[in-house]
N, CA and C atoms of all chains as a GROMACS GRO file, in nm:
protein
  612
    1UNK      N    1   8.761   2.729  15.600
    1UNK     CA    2   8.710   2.861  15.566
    1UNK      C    3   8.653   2.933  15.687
    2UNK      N    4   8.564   2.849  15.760
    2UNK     CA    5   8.525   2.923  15.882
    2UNK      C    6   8.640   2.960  15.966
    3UNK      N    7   8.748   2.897  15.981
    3UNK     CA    8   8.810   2.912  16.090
    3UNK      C    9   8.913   3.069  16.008
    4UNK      N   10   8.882   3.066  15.897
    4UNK     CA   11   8.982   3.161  15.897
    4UNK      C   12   8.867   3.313  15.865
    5UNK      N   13   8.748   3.284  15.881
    5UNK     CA   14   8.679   3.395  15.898
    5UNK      C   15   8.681   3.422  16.062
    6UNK      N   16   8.682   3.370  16.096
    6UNK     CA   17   8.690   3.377  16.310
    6UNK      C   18   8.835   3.430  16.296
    7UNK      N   19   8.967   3.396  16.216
    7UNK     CA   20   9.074   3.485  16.202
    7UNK      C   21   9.034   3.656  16.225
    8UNK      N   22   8.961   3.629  16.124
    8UNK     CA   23   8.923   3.755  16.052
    8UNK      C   24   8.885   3.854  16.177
    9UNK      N   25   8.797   3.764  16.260
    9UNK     CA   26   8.709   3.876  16.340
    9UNK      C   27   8.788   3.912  16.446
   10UNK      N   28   8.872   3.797  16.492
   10UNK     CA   29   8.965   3.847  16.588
   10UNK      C   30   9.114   3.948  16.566
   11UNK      N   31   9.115   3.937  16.463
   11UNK     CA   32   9.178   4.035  16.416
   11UNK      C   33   9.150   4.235  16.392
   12UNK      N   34   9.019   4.166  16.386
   12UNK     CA   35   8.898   4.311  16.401
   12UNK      C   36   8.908   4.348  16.498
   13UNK      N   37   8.846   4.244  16.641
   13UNK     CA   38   8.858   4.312  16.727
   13UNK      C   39   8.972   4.368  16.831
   14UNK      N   40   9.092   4.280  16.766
   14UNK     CA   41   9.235   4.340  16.852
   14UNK      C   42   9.249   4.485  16.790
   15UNK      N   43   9.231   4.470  16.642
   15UNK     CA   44   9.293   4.623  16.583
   15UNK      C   45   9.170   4.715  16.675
   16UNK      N   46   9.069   4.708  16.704
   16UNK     CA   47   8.983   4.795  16.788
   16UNK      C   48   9.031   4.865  16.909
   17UNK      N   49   9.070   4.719  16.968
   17UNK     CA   50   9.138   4.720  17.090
   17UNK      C   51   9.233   4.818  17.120
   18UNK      N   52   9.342   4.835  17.045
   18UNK     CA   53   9.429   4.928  17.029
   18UNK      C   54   9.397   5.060  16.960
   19UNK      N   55   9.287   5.088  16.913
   19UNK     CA   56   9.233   5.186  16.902
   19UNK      C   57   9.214   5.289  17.015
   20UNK      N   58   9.126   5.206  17.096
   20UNK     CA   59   9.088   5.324  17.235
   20UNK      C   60   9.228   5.330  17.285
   21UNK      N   61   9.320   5.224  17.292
   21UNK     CA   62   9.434   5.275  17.367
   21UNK      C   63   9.520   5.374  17.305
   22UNK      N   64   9.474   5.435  17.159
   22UNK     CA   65   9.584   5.508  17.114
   22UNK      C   66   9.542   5.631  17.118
   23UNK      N   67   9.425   5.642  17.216
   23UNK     CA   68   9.440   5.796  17.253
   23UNK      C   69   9.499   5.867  17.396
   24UNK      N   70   9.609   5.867  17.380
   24UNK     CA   71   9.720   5.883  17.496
   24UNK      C   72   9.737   6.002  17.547
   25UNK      N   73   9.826   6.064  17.636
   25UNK     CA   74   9.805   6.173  17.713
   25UNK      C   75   9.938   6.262  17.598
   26UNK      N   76   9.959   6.402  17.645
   26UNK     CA   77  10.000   6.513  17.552
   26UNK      C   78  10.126   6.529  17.660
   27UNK      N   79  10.212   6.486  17.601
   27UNK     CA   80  10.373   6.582  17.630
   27UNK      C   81  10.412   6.720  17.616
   28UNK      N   82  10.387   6.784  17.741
   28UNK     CA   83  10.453   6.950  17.755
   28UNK      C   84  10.572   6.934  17.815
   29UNK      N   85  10.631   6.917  17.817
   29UNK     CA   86  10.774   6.901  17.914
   29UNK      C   87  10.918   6.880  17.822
   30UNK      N   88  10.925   6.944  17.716
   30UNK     CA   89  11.022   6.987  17.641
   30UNK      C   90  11.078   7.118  17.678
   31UNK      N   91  11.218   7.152  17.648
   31UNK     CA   92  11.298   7.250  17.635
   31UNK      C   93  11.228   7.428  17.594
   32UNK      N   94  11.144   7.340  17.465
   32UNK     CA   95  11.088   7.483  17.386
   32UNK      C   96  11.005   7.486  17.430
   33UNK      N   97  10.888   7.414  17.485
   33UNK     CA   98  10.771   7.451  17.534
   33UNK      C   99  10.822   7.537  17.683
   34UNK      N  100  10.911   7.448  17.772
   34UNK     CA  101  10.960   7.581  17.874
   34UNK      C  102  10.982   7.674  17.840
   35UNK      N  103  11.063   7.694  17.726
   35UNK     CA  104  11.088   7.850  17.716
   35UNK      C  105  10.986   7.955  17.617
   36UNK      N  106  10.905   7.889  17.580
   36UNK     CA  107  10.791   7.997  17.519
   36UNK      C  108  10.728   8.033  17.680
   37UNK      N  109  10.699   7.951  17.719
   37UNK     CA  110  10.614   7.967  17.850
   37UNK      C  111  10.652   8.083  17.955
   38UNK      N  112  10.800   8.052  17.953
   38UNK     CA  113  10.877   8.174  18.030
   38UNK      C  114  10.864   8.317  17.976
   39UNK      N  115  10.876   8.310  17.863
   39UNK     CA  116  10.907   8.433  17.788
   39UNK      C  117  10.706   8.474  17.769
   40UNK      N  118  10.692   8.424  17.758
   40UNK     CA  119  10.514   8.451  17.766
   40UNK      C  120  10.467   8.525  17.956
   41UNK      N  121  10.537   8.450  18.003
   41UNK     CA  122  10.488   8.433  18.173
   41UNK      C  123  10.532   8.585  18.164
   42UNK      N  124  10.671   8.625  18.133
   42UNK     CA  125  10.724   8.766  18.139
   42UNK      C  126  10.646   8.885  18.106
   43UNK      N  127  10.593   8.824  17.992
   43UNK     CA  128  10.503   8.942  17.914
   43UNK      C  129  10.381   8.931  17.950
   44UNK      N  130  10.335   8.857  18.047
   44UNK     CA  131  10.199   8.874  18.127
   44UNK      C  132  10.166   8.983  18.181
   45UNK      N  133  10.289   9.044  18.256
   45UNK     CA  134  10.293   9.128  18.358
   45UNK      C  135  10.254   9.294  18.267
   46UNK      N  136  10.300   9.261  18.182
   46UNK     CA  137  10.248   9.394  18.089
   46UNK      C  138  10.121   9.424  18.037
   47UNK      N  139  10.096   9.261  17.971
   47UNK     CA  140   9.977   9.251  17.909
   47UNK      C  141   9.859   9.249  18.022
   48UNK      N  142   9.916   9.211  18.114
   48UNK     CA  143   9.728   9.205  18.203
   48UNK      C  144   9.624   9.363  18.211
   49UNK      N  145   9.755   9.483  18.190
   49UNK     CA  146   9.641   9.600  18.244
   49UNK      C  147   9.594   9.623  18.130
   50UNK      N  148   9.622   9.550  18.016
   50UNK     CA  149   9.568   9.577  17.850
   50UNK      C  150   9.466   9.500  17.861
   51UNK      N  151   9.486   9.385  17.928
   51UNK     CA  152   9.323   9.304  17.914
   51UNK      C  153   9.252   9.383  17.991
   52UNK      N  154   9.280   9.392  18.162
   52UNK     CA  155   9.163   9.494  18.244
   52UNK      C  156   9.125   9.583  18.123
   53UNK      N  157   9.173   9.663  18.072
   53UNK     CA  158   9.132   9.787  18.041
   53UNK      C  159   9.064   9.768  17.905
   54UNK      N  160   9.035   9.620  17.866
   54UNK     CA  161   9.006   9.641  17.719
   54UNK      C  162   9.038   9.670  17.612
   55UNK      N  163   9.194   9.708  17.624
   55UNK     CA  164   9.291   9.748  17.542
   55UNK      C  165   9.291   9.659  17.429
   56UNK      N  166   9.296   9.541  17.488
   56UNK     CA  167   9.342   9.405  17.415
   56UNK      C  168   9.261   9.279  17.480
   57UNK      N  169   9.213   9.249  17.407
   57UNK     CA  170   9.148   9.035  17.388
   57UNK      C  171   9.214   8.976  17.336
   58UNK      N  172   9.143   8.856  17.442
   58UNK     CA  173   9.148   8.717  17.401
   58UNK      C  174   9.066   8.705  17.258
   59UNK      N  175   9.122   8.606  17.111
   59UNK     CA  176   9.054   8.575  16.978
   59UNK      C  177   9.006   8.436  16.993
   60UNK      N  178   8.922   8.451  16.935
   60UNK     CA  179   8.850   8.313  16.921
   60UNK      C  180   8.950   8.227  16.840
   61UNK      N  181   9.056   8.261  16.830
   61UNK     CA  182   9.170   8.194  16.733
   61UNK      C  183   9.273   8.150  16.810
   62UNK      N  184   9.253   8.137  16.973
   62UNK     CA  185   9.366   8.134  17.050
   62UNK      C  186   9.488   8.242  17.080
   63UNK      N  187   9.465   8.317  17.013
   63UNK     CA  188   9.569   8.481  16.965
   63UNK      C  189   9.489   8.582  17.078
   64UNK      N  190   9.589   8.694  17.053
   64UNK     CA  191   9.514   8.826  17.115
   64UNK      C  192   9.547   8.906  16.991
   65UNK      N  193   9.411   9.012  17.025
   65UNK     CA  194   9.441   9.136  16.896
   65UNK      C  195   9.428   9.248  17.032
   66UNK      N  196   9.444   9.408  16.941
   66UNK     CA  197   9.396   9.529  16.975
   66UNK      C  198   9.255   9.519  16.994
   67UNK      N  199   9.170   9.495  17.102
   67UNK     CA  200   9.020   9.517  17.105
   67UNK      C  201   8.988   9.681  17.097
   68UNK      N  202   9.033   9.770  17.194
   68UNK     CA  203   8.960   9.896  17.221
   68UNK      C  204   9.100  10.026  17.196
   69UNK      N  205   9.146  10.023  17.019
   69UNK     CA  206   9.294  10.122  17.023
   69UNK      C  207   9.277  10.240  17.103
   70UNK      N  208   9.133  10.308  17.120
   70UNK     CA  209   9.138  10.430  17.168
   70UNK      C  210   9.163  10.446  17.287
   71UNK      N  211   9.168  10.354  17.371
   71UNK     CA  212   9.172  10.342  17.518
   71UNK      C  213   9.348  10.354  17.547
   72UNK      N  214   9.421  10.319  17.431
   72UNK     CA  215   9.587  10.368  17.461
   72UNK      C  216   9.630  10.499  17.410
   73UNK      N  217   9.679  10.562  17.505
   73UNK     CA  218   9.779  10.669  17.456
   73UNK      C  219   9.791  10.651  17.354
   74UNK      N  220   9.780  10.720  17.246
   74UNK     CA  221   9.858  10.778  17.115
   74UNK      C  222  10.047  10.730  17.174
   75UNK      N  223  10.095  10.778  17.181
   75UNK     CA  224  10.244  10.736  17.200
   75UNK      C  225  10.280  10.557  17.231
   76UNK      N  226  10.166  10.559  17.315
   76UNK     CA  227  10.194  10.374  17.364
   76UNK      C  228  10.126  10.318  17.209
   77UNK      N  229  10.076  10.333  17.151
   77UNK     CA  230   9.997  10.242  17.067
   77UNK      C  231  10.116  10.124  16.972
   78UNK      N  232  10.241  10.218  16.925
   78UNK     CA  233  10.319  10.127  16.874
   78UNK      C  234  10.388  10.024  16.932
   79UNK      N  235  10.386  10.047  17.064
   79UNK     CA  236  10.453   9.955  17.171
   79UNK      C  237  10.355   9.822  17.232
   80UNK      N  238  10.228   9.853  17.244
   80UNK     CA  239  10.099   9.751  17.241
   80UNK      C  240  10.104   9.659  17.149
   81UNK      N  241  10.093   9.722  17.014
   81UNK     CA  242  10.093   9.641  16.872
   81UNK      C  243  10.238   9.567  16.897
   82UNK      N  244  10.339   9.627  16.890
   82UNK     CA  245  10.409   9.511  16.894
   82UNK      C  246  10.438   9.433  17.044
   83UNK      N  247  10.413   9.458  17.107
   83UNK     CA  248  10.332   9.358  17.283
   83UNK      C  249  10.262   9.264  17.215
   84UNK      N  250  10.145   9.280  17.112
   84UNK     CA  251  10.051   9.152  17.105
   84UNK      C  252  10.133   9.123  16.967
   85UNK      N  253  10.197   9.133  16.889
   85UNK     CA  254  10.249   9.067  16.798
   85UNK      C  255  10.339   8.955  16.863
   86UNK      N  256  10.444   9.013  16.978
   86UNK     CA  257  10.532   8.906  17.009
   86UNK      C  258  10.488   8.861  17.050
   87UNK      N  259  10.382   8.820  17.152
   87UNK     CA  260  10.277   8.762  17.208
   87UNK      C  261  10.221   8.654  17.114
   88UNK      N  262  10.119   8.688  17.018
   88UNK     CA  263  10.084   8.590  16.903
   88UNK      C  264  10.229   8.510  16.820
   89UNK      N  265  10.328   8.588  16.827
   89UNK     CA  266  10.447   8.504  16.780
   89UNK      C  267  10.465   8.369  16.882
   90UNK      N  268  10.464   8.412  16.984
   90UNK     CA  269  10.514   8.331  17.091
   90UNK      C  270  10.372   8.188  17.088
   91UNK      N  271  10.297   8.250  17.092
   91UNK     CA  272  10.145   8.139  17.110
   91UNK      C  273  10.178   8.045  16.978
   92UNK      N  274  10.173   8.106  16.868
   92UNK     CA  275  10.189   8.030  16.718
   92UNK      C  276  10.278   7.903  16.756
   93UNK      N  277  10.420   7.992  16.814
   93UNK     CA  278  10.495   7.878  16.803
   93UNK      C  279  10.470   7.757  16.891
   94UNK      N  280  10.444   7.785  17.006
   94UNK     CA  281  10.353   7.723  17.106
   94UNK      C  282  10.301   7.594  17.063
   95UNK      N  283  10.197   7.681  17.002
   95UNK     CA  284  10.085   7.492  16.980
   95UNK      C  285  10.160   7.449  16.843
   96UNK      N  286  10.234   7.518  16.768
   96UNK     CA  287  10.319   7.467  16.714
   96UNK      C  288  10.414   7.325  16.741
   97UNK      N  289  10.454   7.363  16.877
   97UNK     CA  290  10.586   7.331  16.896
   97UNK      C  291  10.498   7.200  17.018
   98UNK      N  292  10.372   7.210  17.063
   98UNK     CA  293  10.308   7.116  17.128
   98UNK      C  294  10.278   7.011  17.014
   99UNK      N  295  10.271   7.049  16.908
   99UNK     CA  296  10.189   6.902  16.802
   99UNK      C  297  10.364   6.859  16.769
  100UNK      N  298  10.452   6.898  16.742
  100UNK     CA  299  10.551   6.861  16.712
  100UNK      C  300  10.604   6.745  16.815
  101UNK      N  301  10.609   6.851  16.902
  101UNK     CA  302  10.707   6.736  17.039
  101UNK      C  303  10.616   6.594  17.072
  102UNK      N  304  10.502   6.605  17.012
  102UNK     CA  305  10.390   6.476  17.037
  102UNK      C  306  10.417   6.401  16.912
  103UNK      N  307  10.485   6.437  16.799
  103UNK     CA  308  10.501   6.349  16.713
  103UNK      C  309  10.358   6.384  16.586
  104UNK      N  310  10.289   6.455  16.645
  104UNK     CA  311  10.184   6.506  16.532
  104UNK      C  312  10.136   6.653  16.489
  105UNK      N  313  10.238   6.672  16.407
  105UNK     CA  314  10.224   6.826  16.363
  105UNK      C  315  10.052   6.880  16.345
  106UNK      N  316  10.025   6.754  16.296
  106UNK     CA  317   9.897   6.806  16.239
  106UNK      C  318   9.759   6.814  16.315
  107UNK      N  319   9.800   6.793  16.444
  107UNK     CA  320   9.705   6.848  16.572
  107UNK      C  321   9.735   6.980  16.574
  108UNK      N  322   9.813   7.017  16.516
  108UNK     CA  323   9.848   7.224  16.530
  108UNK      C  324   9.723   7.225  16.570
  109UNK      N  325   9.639   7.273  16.461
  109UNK     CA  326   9.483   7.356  16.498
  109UNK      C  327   9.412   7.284  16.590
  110UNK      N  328   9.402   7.172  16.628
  110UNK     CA  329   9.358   7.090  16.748
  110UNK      C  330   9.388   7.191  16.856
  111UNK      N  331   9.504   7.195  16.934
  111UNK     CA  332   9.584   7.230  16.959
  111UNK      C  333   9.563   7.402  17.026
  112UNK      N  334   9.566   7.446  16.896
  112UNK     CA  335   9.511   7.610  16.876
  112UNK      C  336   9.360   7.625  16.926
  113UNK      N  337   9.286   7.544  16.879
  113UNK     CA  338   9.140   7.518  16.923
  113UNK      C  339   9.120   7.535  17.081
  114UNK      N  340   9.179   7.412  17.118
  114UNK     CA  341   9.178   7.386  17.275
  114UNK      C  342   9.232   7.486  17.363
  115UNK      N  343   9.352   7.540  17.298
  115UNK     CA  344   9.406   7.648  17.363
  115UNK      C  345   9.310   7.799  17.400
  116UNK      N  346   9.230   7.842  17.275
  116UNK     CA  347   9.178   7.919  17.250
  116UNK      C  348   9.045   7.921  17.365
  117UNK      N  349   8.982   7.795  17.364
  117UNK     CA  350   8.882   7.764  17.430
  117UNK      C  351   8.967   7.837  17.593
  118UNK      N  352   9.065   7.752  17.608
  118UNK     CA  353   9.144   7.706  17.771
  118UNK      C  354   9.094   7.876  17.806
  119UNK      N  355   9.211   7.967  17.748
  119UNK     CA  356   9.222   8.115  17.758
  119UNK      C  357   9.094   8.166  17.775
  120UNK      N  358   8.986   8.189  17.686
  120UNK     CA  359   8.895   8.227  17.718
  120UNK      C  360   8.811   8.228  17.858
  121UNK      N  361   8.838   8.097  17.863
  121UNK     CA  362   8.751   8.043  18.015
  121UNK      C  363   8.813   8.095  18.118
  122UNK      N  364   8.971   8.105  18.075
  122UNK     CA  365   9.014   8.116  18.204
  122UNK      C  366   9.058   8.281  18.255
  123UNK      N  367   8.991   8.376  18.124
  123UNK     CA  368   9.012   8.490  18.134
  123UNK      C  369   8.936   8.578  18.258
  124UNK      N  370   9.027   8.655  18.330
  124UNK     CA  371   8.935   8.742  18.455
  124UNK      C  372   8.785   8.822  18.380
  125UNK      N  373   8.701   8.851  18.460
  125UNK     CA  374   8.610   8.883  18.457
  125UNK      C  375   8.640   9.058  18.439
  126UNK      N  376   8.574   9.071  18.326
  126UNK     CA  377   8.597   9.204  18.288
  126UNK      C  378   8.692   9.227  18.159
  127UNK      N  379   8.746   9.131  18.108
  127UNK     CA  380   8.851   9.099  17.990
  127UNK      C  381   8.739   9.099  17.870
  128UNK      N  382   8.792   9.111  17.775
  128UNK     CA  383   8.749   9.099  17.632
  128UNK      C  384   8.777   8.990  17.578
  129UNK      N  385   8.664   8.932  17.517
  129UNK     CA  386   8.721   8.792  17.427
  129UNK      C  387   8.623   8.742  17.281
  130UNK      N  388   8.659   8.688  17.252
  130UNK     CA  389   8.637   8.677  17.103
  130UNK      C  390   8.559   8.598  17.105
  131UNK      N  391   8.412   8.532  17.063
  131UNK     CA  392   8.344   8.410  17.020
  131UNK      C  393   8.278   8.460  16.856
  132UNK      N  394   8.247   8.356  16.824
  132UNK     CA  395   8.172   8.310  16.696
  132UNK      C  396   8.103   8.467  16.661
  133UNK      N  397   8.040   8.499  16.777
  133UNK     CA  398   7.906   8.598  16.732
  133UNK      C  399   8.022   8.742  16.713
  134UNK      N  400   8.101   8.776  16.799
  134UNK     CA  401   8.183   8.880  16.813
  134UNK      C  402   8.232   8.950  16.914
  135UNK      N  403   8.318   9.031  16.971
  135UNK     CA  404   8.369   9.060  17.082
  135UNK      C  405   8.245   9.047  17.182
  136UNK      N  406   8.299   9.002  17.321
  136UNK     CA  407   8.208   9.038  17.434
  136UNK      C  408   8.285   9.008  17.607
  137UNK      N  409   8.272   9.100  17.671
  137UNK     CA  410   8.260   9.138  17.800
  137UNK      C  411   8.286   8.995  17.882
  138UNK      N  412   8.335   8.943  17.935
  138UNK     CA  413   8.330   8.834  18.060
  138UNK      C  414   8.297   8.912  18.122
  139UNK      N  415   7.924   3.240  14.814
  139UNK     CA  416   7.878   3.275  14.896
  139UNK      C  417   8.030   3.303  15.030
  140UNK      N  418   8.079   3.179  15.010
  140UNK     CA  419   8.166   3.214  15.128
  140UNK      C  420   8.279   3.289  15.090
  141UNK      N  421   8.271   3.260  14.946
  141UNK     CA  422   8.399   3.432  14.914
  141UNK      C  423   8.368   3.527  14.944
  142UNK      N  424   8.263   3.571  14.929
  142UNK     CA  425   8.206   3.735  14.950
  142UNK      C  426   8.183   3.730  15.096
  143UNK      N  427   8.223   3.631  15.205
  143UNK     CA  428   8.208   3.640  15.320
  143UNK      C  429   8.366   3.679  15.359
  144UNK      N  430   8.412   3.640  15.249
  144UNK     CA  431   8.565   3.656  15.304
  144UNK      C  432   8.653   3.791  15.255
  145UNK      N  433   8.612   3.838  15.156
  145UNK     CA  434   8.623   3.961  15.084
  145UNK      C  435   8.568   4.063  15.205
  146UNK      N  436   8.452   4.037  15.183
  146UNK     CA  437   8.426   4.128  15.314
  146UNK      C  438   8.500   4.146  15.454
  147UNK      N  439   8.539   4.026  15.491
  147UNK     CA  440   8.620   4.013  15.606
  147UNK      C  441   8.725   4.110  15.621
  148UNK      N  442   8.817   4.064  15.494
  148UNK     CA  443   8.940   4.148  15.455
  148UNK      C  444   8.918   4.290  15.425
  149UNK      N  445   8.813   4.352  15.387
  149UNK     CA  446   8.794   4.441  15.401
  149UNK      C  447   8.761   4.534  15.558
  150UNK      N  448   8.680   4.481  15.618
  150UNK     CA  449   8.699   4.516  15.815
  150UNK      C  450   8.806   4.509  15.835
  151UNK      N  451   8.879   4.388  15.809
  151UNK     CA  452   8.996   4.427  15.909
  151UNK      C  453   9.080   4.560  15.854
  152UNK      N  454   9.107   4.557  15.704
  152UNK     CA  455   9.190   4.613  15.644
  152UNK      C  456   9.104   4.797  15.722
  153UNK      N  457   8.994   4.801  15.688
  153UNK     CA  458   8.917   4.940  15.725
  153UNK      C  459   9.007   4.988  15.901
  154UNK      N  460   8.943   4.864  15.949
  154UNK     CA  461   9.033   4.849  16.114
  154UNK      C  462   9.151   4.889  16.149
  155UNK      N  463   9.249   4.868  16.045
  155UNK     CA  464   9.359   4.883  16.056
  155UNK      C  465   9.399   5.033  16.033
  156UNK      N  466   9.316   5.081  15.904
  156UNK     CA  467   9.341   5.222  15.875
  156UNK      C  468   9.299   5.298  16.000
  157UNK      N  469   9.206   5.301  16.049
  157UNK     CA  470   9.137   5.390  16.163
  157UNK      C  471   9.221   5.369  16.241
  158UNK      N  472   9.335   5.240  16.317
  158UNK     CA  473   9.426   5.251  16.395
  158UNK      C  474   9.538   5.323  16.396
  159UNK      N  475   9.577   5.351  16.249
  159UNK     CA  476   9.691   5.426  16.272
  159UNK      C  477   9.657   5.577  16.279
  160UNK      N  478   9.527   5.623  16.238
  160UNK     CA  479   9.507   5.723  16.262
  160UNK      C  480   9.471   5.792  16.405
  161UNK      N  481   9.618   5.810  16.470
  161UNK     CA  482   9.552   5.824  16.662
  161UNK      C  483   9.438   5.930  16.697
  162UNK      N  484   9.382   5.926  16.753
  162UNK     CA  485   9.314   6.024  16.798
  162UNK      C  486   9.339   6.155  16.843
  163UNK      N  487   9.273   6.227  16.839
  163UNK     CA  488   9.389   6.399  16.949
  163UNK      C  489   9.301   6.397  17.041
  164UNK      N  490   9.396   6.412  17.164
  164UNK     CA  491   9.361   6.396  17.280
  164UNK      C  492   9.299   6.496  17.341
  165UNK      N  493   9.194   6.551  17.316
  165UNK     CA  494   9.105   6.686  17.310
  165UNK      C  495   9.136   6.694  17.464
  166UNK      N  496   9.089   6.601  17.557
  166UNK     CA  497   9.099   6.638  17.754
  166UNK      C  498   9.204   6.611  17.768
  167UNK      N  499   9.312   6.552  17.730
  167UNK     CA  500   9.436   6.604  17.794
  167UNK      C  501   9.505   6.684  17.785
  168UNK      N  502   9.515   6.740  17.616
  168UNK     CA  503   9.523   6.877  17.566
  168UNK      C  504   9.506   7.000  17.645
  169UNK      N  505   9.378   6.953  17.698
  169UNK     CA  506   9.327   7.100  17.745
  169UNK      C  507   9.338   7.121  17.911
  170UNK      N  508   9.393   6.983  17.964
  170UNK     CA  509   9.463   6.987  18.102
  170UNK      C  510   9.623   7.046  18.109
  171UNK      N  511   9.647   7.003  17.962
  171UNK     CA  512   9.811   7.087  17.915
  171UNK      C  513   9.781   7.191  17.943
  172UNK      N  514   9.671   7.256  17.855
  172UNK     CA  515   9.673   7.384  17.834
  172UNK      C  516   9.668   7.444  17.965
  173UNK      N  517   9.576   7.417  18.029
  173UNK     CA  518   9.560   7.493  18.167
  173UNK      C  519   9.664   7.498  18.270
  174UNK      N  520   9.779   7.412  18.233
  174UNK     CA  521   9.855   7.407  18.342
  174UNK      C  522   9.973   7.504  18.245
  175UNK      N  523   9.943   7.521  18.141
  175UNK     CA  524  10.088   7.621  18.067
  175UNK      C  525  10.018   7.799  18.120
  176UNK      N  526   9.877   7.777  18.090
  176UNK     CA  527   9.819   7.900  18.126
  176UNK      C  528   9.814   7.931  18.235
  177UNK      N  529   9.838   7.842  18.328
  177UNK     CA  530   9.880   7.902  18.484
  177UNK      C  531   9.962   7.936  18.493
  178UNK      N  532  10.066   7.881  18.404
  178UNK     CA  533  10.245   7.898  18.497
  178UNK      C  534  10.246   8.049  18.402
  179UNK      N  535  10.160   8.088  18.248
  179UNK     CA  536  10.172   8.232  18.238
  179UNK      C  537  10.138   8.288  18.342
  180UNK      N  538  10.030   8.314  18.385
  180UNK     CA  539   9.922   8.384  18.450
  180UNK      C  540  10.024   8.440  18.606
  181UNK      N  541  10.103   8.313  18.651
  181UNK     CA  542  10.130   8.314  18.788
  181UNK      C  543  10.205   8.481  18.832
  182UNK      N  544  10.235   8.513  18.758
  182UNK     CA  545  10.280   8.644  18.800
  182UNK      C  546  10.204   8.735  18.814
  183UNK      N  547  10.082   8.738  18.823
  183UNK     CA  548   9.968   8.818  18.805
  183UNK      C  549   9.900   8.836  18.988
  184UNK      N  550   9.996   8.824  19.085
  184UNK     CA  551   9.972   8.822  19.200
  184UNK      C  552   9.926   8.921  19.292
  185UNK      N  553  10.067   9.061  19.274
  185UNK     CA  554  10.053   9.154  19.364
  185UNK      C  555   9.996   9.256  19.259
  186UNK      N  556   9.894   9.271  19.163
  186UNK     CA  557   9.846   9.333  19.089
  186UNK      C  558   9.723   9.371  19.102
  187UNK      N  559   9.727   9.476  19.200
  187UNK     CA  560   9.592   9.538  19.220
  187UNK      C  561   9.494   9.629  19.139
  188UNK      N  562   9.491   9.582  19.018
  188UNK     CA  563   9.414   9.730  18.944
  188UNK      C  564   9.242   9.737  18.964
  189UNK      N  565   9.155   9.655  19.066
  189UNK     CA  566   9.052   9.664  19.094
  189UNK      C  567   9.018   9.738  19.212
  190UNK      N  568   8.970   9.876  19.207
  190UNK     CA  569   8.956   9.922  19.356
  190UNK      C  570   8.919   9.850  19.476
  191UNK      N  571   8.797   9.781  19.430
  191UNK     CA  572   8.755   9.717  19.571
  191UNK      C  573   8.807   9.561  19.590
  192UNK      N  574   8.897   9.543  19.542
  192UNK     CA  575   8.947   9.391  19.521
  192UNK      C  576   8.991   9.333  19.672
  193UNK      N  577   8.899   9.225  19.694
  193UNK     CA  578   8.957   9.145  19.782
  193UNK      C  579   9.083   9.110  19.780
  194UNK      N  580   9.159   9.089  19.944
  194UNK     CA  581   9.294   9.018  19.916
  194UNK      C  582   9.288   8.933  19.816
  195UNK      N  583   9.402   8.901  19.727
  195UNK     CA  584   9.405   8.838  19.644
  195UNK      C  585   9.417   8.672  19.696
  196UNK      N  586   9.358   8.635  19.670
  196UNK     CA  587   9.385   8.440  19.768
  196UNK      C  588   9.415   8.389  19.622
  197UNK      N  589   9.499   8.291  19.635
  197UNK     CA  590   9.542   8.209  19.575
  197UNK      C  591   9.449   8.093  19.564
  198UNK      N  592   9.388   8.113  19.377
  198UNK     CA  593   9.327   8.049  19.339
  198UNK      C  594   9.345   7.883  19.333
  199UNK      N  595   9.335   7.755  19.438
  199UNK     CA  596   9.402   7.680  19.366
  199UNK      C  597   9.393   7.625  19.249
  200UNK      N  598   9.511   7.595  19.140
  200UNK     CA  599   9.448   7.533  19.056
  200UNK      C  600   9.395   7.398  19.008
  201UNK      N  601   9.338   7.360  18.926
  201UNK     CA  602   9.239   7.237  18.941
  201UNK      C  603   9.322   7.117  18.938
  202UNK      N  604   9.430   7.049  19.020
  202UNK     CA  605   9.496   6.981  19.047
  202UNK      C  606   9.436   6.855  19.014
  203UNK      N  607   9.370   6.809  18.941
  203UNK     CA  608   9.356   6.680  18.945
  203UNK      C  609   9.455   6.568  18.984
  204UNK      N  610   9.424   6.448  19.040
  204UNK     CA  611   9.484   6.353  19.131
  204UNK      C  612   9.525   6.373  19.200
   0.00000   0.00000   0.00000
């Protein structure tokens, strides 16, 4: 009986063991993750004078919205909106397509979380961004 | 006495086992992904002067770990 309670424990502590090791590193280096990235990298070049200008933020959701509509032309406004729609299309699929290629869909919002955080931090000074309390200034 | 030592047993391990298959998310490597997808957006953001008094732009490096 004892010896098969000392089973027991060593069995405890291997399944442990492999615990810490099963938190492993994150695979970006798929096909689709290159090509959201590209097609995102493209639409940087548009989107940056929308962030300078406050046009548009970073969301506490990992997304961008319209922060400041009045600051666009009347004529540009439909062309912005859909700028940050394909934009948020492109991000969705993104951390989408990051929990997938890892084998765990269901890190999505993990995923979205971390992302959201990444962007923020790494937004220029003077950008708009989204926290808990509500828009604010870097 | 020594059943309920052993019931219990089977129960740790069995608990053990569940928590193993459930992997963890890799919150810091995640977010070393992230930063390196958010650079390769960002990288075109070079000859873009919209700050009057903006220093040459120097190339930020990025946080290269290893």
């Amino acid at each position: 009986m004892k010896s098969l309670i000392k089973l027991f424990v060593l069995l405890y502590a291997s399944s442990l063991s492999t615990l810490i090791w099963a938190a492993a590193d994150i695979e970006i280096n798929t096909p689709g993750i290159a090509a959201l990235t590209q097609s995102m990298q493209s639409r940087y070049t548009q989107l940056s004078p929308l962030y300078s200008s406050g046009a548009v933020g970073l969301t506490a959701d990992g997304l961008i919205a319209v922060h400041d509509a009045s600051s666009i032309p009347l004529p540009e406004r439909q062309s912005v909106n859909a700028l940050v729609s394909a934009e948020n299309h492109d991000r969705k699929a993104m951390y989408q397509e990051i929990a997938r290629a890892n084998g765990h869909p269901e890190w999505e919002s993990d995923i979205r979380n971390t992302f959201a955080q990444r962007w923020i931090q790494r937004a220029q000074a003077g950008w708009w961004v989204q926290s808990a309390k509500g828009w604010h200034q870097k | 006495m020594t059943r309920n030592l052993f019931v219990l047993s089977i129960a740790g391990t069995a608990l053990a086992a569940c928590v193993t298959i459930n992997i963890y998310f890799p919150a810091a490597a995640t977010a070393k992904a992230a930063d390196k997808i958010i650079d390769e957006v960002m990288q075109t953001q070079t000859g873009h002067s919209e700050t009057p008094d903006a220093k040459p732009v120097e190339n930020i490096p990025s946080k290269e770990v290893k």
